[in-house]
N, CA, C and O atoms as a GROMACS GRO file, in nm:
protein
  400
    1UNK      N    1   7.243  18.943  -3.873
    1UNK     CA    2   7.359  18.928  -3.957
    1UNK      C    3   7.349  19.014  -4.083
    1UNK      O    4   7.451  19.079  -4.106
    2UNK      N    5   7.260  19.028  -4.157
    2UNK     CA    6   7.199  19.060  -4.263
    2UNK      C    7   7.255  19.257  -4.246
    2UNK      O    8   7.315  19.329  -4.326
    3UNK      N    9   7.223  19.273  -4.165
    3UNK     CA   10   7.258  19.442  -4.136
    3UNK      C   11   7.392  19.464  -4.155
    3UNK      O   12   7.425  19.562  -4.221
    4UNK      N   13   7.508  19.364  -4.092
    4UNK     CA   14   7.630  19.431  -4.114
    4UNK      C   15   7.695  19.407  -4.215
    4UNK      O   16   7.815  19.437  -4.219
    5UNK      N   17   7.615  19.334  -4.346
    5UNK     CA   18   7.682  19.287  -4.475
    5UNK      C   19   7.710  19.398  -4.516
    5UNK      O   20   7.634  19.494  -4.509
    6UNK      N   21   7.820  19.400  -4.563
    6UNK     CA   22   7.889  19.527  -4.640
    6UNK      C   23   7.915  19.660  -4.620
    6UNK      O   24   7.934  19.750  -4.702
    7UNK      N   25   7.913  19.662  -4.470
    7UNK     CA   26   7.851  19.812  -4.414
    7UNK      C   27   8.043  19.844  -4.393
    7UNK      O   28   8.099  19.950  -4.422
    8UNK      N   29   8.100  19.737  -4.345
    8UNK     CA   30   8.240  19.836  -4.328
    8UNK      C   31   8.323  19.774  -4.462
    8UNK      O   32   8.288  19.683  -4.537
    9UNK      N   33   8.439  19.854  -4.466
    9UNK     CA   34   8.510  19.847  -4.591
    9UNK      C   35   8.553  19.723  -4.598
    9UNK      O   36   8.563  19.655  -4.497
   10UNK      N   37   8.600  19.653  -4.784
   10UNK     CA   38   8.637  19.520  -4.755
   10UNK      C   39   8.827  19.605  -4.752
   10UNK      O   40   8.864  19.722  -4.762
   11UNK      N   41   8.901  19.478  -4.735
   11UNK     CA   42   9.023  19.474  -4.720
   11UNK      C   43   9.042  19.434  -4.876
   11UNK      O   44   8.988  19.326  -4.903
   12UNK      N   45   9.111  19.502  -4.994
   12UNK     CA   46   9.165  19.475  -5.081
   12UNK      C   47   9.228  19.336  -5.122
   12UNK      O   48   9.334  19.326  -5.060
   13UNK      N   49   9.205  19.211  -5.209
   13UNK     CA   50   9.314  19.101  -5.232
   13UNK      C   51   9.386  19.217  -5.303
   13UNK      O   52   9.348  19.321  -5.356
   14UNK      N   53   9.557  19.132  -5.275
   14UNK     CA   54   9.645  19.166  -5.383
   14UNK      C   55   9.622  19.138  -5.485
   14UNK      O   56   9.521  19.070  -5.506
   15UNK      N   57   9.713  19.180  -5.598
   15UNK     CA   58   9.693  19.127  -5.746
   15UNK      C   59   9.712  18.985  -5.745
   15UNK      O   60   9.628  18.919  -5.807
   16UNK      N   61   9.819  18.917  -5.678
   16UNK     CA   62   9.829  18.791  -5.634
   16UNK      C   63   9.729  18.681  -5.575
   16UNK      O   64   9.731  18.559  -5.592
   17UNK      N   65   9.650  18.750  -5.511
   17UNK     CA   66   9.553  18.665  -5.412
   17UNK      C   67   9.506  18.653  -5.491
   17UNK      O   68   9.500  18.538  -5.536
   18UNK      N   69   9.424  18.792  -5.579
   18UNK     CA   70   9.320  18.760  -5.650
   18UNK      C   71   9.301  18.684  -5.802
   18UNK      O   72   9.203  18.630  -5.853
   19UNK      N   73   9.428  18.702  -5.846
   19UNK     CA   74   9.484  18.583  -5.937
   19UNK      C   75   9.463  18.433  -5.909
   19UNK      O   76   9.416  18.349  -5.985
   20UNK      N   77   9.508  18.418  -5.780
   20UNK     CA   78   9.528  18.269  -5.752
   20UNK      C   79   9.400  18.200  -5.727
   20UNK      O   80   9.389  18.078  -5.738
   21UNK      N   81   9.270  18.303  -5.683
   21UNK     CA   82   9.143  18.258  -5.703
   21UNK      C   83   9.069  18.271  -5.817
   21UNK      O   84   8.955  18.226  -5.828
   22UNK      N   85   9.113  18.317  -5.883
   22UNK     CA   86   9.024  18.332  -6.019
   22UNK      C   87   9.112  18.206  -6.084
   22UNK      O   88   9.045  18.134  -6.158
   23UNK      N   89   9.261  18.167  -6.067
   23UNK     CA   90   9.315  18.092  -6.139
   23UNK      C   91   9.177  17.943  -6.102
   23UNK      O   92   9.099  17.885  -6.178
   24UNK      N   93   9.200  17.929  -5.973
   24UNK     CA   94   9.121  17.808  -5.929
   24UNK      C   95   8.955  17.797  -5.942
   24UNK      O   96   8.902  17.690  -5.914
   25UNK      N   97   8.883  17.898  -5.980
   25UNK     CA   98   8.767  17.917  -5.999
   25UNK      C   99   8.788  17.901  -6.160
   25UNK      O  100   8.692  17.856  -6.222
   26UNK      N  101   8.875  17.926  -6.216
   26UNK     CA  102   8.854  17.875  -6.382
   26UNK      C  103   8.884  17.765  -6.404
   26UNK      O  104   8.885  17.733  -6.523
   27UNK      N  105   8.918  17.666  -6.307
   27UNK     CA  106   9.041  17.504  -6.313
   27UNK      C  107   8.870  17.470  -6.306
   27UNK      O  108   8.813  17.429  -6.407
   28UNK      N  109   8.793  17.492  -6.176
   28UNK     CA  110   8.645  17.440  -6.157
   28UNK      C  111   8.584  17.422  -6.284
   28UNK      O  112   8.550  17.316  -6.337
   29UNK      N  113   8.572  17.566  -6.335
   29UNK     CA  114   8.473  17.601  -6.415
   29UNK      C  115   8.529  17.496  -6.530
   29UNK      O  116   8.439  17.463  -6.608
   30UNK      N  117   8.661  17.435  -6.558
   30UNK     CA  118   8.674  17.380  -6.648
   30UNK      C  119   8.601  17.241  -6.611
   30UNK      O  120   8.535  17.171  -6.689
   31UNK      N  121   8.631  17.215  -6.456
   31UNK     CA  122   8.570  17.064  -6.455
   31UNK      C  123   8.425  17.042  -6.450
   31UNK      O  124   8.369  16.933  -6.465
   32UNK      N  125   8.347  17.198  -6.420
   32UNK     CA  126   8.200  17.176  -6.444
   32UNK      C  127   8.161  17.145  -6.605
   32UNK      O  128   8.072  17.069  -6.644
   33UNK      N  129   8.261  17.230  -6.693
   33UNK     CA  130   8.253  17.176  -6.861
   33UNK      C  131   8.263  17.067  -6.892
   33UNK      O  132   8.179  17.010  -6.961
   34UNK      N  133   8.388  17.002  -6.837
   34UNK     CA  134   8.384  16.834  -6.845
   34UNK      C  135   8.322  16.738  -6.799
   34UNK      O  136   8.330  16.626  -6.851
   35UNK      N  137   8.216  16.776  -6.645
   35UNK     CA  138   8.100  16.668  -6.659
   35UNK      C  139   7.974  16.694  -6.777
   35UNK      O  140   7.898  16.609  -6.823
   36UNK      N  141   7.979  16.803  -6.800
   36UNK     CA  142   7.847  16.846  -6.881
   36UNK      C  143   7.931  16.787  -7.042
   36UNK      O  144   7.833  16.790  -7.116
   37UNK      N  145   8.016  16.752  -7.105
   37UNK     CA  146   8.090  16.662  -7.188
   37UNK      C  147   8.034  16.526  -7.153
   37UNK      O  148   7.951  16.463  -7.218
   38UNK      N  149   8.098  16.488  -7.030
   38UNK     CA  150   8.030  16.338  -6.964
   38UNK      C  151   7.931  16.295  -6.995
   38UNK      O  152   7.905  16.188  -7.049
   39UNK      N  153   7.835  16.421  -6.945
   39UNK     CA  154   7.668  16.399  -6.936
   39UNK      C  155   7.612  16.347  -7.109
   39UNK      O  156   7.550  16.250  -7.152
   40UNK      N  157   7.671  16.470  -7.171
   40UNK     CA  158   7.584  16.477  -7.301
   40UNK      C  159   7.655  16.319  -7.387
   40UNK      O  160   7.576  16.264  -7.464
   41UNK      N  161   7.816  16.246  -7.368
   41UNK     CA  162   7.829  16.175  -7.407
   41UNK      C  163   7.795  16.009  -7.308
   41UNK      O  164   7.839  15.896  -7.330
   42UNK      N  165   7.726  16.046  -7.229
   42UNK     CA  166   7.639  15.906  -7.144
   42UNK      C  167   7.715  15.815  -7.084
   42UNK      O  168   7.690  15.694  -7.086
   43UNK      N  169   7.867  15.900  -6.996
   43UNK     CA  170   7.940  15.819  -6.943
   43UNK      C  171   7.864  15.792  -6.782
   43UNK      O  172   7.768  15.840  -6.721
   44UNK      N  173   7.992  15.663  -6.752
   44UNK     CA  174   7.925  15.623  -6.621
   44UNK      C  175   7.858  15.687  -6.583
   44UNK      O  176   7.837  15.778  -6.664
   45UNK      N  177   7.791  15.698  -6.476
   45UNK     CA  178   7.749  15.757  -6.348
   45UNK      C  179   7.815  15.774  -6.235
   45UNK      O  180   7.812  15.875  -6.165
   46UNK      N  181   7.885  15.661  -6.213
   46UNK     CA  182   7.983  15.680  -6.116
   46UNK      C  183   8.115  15.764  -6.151
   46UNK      O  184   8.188  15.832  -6.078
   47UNK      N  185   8.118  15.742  -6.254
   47UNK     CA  186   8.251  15.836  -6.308
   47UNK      C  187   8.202  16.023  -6.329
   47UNK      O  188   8.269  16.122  -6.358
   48UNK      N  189   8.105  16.011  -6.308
   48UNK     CA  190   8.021  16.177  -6.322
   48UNK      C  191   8.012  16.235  -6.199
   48UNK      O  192   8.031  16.356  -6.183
   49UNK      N  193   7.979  16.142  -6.088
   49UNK     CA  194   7.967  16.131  -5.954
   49UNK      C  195   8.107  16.144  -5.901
   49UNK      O  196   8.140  16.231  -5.820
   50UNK      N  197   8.161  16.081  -5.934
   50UNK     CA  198   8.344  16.129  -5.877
   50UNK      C  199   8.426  16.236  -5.916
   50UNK      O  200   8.538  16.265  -5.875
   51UNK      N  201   8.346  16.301  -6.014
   51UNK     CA  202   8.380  16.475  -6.082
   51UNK      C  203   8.352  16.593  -5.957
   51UNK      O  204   8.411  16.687  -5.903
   52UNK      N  205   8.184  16.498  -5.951
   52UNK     CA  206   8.123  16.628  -5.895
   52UNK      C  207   8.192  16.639  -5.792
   52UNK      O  208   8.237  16.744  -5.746
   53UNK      N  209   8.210  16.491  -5.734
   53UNK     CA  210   8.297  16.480  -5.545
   53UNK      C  211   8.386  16.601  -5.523
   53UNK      O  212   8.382  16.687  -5.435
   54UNK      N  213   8.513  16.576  -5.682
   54UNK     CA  214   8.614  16.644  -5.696
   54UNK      C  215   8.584  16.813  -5.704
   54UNK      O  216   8.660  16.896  -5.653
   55UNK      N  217   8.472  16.845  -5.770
   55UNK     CA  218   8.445  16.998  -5.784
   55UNK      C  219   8.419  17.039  -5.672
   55UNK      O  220   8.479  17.136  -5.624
   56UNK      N  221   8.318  16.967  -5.604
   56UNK     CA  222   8.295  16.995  -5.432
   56UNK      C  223   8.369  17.052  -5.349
   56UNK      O  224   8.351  17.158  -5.288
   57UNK      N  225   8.501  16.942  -5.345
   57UNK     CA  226   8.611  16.959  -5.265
   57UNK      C  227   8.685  17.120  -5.305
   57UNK      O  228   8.724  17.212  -5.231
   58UNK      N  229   8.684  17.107  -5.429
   58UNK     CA  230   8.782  17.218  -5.435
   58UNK      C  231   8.662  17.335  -5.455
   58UNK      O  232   8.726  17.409  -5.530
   59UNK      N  233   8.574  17.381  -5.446
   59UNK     CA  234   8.492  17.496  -5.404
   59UNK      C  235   8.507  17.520  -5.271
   59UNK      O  236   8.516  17.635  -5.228
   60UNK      N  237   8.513  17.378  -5.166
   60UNK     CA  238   8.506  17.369  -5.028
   60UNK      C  239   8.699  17.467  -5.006
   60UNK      O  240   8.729  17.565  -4.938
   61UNK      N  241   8.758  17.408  -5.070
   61UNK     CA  242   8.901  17.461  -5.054
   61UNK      C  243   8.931  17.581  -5.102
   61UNK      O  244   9.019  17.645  -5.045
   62UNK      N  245   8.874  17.630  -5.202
   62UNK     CA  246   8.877  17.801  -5.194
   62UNK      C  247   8.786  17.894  -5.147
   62UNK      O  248   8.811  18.015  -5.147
   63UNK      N  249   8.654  17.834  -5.096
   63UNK     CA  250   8.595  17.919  -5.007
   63UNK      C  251   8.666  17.919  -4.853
   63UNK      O  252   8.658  18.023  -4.788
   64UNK      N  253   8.731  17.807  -4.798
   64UNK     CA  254   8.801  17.814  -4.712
   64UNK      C  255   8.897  17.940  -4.680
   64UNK      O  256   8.920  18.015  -4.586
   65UNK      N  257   8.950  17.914  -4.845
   65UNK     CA  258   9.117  17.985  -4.868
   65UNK      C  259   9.046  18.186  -4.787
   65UNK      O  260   9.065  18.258  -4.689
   66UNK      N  261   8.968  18.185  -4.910
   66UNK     CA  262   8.864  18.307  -4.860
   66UNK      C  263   8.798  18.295  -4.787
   66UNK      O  264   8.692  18.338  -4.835
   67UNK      N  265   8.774  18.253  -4.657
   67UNK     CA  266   8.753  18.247  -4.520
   67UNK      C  267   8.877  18.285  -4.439
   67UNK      O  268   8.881  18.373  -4.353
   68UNK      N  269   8.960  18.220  -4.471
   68UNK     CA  270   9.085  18.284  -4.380
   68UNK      C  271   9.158  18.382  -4.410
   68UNK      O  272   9.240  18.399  -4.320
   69UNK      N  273   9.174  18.486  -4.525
   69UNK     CA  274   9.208  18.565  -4.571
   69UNK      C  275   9.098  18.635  -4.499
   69UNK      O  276   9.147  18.741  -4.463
   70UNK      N  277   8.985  18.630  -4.463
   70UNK     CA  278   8.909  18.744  -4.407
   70UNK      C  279   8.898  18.759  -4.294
   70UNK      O  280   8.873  18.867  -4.240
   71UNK      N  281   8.919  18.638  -4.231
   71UNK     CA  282   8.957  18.650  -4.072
   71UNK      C  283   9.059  18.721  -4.026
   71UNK      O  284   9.062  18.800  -3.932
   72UNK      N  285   9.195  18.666  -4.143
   72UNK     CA  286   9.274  18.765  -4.100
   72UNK      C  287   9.288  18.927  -4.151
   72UNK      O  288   9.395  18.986  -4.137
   73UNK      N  289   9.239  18.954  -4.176
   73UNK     CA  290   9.251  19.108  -4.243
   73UNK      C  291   9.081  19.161  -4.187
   73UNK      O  292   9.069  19.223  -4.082
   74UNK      N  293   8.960  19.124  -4.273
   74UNK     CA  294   8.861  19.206  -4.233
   74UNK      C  295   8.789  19.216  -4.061
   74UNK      O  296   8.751  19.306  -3.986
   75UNK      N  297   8.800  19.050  -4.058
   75UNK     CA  298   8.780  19.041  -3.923
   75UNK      C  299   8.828  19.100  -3.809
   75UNK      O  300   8.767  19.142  -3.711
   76UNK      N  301   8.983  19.100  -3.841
   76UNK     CA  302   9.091  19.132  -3.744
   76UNK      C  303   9.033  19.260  -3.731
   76UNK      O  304   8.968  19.290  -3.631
   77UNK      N  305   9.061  19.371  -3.865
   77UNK     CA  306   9.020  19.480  -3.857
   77UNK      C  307   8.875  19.531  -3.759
   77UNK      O  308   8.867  19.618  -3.673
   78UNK      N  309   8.790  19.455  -3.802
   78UNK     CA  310   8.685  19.505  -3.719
   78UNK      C  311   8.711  19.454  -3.577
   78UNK      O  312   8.642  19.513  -3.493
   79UNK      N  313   8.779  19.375  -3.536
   79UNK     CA  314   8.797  19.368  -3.374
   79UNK      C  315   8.881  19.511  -3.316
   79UNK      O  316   8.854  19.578  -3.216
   80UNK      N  317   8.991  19.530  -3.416
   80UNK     CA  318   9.055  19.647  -3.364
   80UNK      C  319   9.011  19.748  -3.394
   80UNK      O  320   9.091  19.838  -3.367
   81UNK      N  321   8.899  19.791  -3.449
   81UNK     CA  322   8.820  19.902  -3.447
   81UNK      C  323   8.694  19.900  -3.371
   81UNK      O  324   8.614  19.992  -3.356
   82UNK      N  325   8.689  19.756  -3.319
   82UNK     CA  326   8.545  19.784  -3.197
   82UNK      C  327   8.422  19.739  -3.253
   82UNK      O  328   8.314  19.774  -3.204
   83UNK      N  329   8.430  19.642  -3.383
   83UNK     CA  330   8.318  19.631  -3.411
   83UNK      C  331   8.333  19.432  -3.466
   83UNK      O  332   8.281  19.366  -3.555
   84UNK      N  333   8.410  19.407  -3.380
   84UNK     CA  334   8.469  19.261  -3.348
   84UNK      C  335   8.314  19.150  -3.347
   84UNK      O  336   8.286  19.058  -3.423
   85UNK      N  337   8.232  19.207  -3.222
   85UNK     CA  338   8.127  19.113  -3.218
   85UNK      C  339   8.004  19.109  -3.327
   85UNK      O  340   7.908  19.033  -3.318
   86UNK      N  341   8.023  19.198  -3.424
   86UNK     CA  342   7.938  19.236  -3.536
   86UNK      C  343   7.993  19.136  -3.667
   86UNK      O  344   7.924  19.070  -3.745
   87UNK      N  345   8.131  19.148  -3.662
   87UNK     CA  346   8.201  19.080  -3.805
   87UNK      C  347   8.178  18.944  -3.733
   87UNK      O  348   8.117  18.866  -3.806
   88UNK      N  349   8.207  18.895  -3.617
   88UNK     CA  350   8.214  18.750  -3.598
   88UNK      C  351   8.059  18.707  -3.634
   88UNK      O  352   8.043  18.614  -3.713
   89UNK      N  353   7.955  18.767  -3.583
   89UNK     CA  354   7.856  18.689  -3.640
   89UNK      C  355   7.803  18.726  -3.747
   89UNK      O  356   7.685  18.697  -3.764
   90UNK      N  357   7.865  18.788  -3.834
   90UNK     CA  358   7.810  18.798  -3.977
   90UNK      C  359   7.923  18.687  -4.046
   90UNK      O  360   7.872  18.631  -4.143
   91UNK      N  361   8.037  18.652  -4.023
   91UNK     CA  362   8.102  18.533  -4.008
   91UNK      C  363   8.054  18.424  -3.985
   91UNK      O  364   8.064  18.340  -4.075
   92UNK      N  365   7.980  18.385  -3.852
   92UNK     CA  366   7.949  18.249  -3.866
   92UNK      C  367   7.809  18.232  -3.932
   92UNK      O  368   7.771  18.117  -3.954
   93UNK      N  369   7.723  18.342  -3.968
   93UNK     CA  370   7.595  18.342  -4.038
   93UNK      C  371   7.641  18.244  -4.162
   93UNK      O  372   7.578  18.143  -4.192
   94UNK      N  373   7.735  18.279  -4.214
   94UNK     CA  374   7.778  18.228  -4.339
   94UNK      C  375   7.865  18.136  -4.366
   94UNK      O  376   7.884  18.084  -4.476
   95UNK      N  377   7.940  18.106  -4.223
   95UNK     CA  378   7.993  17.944  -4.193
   95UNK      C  379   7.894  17.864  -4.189
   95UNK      O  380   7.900  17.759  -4.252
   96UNK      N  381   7.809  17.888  -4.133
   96UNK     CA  382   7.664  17.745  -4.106
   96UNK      C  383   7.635  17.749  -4.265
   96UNK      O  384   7.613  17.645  -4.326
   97UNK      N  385   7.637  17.862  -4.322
   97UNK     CA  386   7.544  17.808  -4.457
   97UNK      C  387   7.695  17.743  -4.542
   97UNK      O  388   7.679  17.638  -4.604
   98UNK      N  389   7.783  17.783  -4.541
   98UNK     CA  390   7.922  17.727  -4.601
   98UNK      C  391   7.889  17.556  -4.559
   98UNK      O  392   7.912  17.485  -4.657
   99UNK      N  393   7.850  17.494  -4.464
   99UNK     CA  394   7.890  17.391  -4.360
   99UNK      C  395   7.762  17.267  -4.457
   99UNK      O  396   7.774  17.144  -4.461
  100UNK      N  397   7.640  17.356  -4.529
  100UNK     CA  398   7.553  17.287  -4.527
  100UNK      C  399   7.602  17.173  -4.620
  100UNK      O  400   7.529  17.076  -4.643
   0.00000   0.00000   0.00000
């Protein structure tokens, strides 16, 4: 897997795509600030614990988002250029570790 990282071109996000993930990677980054608020002011545990649940989920939901944006564009691409069985398993190399 390791060999075909980065070897063919990526497919460009739009200005759009790439907005809408940076928008949601800064919403995170705000809620990783607000348990570390939590932490230092000694709230629940369970209420710190239902942050993290929430940050989880939505890392899980935009690495997704960018999983399927690459299936369809980089992946696709490398099937129609012949190099289909190379992108799929440098794909699922990094679904199993996505999965852990």
């Amino acid at each position: 897997m390791d060999e075909f990282l980065h070897e063919h071109p990526a497919t460009p996000r739009t200005k759009d795509e790439k907005q809408a993930v940076i928008n949601r990677l800064k919403r995170i980054e705000g809620q990783v600030r607000g348990i570390q608020k939590m932490v230092d002011e000694d709230r629940y545990c369970v209420d710190i614990l239902v942050q993290i649940s929430a940050i989880n989920a939505a890392l899980k939901k935009v690495g997704f988002e960018v999983a399927e944006r690459h299936i369809k564009h980089c992946v696709s691409d490398a099937v129609k250029s012949g190099e289909g069985y190379a992108a799929i398993d440098e794909l699922m190399g990094v679904m199993k570790q996505f999965s852990k």
